[in-house]
C-alpha positions in Angstrom: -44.5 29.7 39.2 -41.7 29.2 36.6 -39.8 26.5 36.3 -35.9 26.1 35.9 -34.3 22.6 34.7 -30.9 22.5 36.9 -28.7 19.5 35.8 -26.2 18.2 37.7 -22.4 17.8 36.6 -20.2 14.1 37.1 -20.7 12.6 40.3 -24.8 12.0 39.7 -24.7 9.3 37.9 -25.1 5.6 38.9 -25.6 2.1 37.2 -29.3 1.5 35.4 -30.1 5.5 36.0 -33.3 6.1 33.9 -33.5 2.0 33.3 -37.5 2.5 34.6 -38.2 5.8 32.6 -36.4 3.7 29.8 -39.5 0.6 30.2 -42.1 2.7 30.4 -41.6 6.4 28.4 -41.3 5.4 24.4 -40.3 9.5 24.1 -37.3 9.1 26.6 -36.2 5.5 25.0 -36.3 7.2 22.1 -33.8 10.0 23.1 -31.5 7.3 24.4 -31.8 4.9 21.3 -30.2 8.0 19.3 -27.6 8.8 21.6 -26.7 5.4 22.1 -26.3 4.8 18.0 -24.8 8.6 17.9 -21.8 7.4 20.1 -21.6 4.1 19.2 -18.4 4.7 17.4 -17.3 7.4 19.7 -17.3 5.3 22.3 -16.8 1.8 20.8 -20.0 0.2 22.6 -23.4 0.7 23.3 -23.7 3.0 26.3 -27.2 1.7 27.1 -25.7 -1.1 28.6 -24.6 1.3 31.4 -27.8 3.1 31.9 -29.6 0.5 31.9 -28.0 -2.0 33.7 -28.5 -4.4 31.0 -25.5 -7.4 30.3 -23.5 -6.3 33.8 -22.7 -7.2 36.5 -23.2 -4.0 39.5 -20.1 -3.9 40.3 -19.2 -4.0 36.3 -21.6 -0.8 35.8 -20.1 0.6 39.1 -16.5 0.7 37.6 -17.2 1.8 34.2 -19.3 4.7 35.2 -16.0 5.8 37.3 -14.5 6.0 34.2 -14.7 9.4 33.0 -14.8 9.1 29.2 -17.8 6.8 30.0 -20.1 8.9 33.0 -20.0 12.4 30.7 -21.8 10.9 27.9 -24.1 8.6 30.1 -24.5 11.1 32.5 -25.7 14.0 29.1 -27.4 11.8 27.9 -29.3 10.7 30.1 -30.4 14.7 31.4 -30.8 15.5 27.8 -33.6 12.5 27.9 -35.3 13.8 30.8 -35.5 17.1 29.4 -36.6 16.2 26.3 -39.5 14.0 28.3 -41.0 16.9 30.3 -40.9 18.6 26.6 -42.7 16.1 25.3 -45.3 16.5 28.5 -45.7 20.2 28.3 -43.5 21.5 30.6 -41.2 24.4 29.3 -38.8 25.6 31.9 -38.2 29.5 32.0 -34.2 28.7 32.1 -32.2 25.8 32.0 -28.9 25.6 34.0 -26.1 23.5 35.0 -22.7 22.6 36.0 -20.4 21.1 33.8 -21.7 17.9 32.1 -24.9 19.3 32.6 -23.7 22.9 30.9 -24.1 21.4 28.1 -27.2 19.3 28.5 -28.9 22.6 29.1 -27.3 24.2 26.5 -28.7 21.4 23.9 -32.2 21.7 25.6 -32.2 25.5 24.6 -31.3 24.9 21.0 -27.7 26.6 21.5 -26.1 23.5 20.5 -27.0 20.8 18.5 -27.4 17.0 20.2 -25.2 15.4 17.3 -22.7 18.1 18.2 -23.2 18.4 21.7 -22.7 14.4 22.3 -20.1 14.4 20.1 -18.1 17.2 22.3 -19.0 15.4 25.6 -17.3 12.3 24.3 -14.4 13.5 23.2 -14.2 15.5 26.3 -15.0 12.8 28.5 -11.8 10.9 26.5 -9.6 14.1 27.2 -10.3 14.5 30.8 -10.1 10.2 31.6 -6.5 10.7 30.0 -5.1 13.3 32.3 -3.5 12.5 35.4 -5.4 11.8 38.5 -6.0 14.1 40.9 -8.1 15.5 44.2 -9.8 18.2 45.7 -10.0 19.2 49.5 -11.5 21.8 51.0 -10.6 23.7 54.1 -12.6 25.6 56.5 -9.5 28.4 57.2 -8.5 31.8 55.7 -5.9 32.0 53.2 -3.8 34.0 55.3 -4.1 30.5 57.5 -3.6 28.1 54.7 -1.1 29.1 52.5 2.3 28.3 55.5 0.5 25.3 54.7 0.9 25.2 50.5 3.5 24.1 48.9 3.6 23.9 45.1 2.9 20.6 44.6 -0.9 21.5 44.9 -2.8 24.8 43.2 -5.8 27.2 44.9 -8.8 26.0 43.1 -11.5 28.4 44.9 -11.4 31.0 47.0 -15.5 30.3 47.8 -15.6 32.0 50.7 -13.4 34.4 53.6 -12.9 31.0 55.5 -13.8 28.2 52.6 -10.9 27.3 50.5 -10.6 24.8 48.0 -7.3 23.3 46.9 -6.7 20.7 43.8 -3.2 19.0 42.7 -2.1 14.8 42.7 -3.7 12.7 44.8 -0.6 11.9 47.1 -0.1 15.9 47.2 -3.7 16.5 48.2 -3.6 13.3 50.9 -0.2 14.6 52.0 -2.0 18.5 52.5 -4.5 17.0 54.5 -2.4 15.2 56.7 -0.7 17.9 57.6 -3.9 19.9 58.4 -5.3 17.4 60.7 -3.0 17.6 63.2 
């Protein structure tokens, strides 16, 4: 059977991910080492603090892997890592997919990008995206035809996944405020 690397977009990631495969795979540390020294200056610090839960605290990693300019690069880096490992180990994946962050990391694995290039886009992405405003996403199990006396336009139609699956994105208060009104 063929296999297919799928890598997952923001919202994966947690404090000391890959810390073990770090310890004990030199060809994964390796990847790491020259992403970490690759966005060093992107980034102004060593990201391999945060994957590795090394120098702090939980709660420390916790927050700084909410911030956005900090989980895309981790979070690419750290896929681009594990891909590169099975590599390493012989295993060749018939496609490589994923959503957002990890777009790119499967992009990277199949040669379309660079890594230099493709860490140095997720960066400055990440840095983009942390300073935009805030925001939210809800979604609601209704048709449109249902939904929209409910719209108003502080708050946009994000997806239309399905004839009763709706997803709608805007501020955080707008989004809260939608959803109050929906519960009742």
């Amino acid at each position: 059977a063929d296999v297919v690397f799928l890598f997952p977009g923001q919202g994966a990631q947690y404090p000391g991910m890959g810390s073990g495969l770090y310890r004990s795979e030199p060809d994964y540390a390796r990847w790491i080492d020259a992403g970490a020294e690759i966005l060093a200056p992107l980034l102004g610090r060593d990201i391999r603090a945060l994957l590795l839960g090394e120098d702090l605290s939980a709660a420390e990693a916790q927050a700084a892997l909410r911030e956005t300019q900090l989980t895309q690069p981790a979070l690419f880096l750290t896929e681009v890592a594990l891909g590169q490992l099975w590599a390493q180990r012989g295993i060749t994946p018939a496609a490589a997919i994923g959503h957002s962050v990890g777009e790119f990391a499967a992009a990277t694995l199949a040669g379309v990008m660079s890594f230099e290039a493709a860490l140095t886009l997720i960066a400055r992405r990440g840095q983009l995206m942390q300073a935009c405003p805030s925001g939210a996403m809800l979604a609601v199990r209704a048709t449109m035809d249902d939904l929209r006396p409910h719209l108003d336009d502080s708050v946009d139609i994000a997806a239309q996944n399905a004839p009763k699956l709706q997803v709608i994105a805007g501020p955080d208060n707008a989004i809260d405020a939608l959803q109050a009104r929906l519960d009742v």
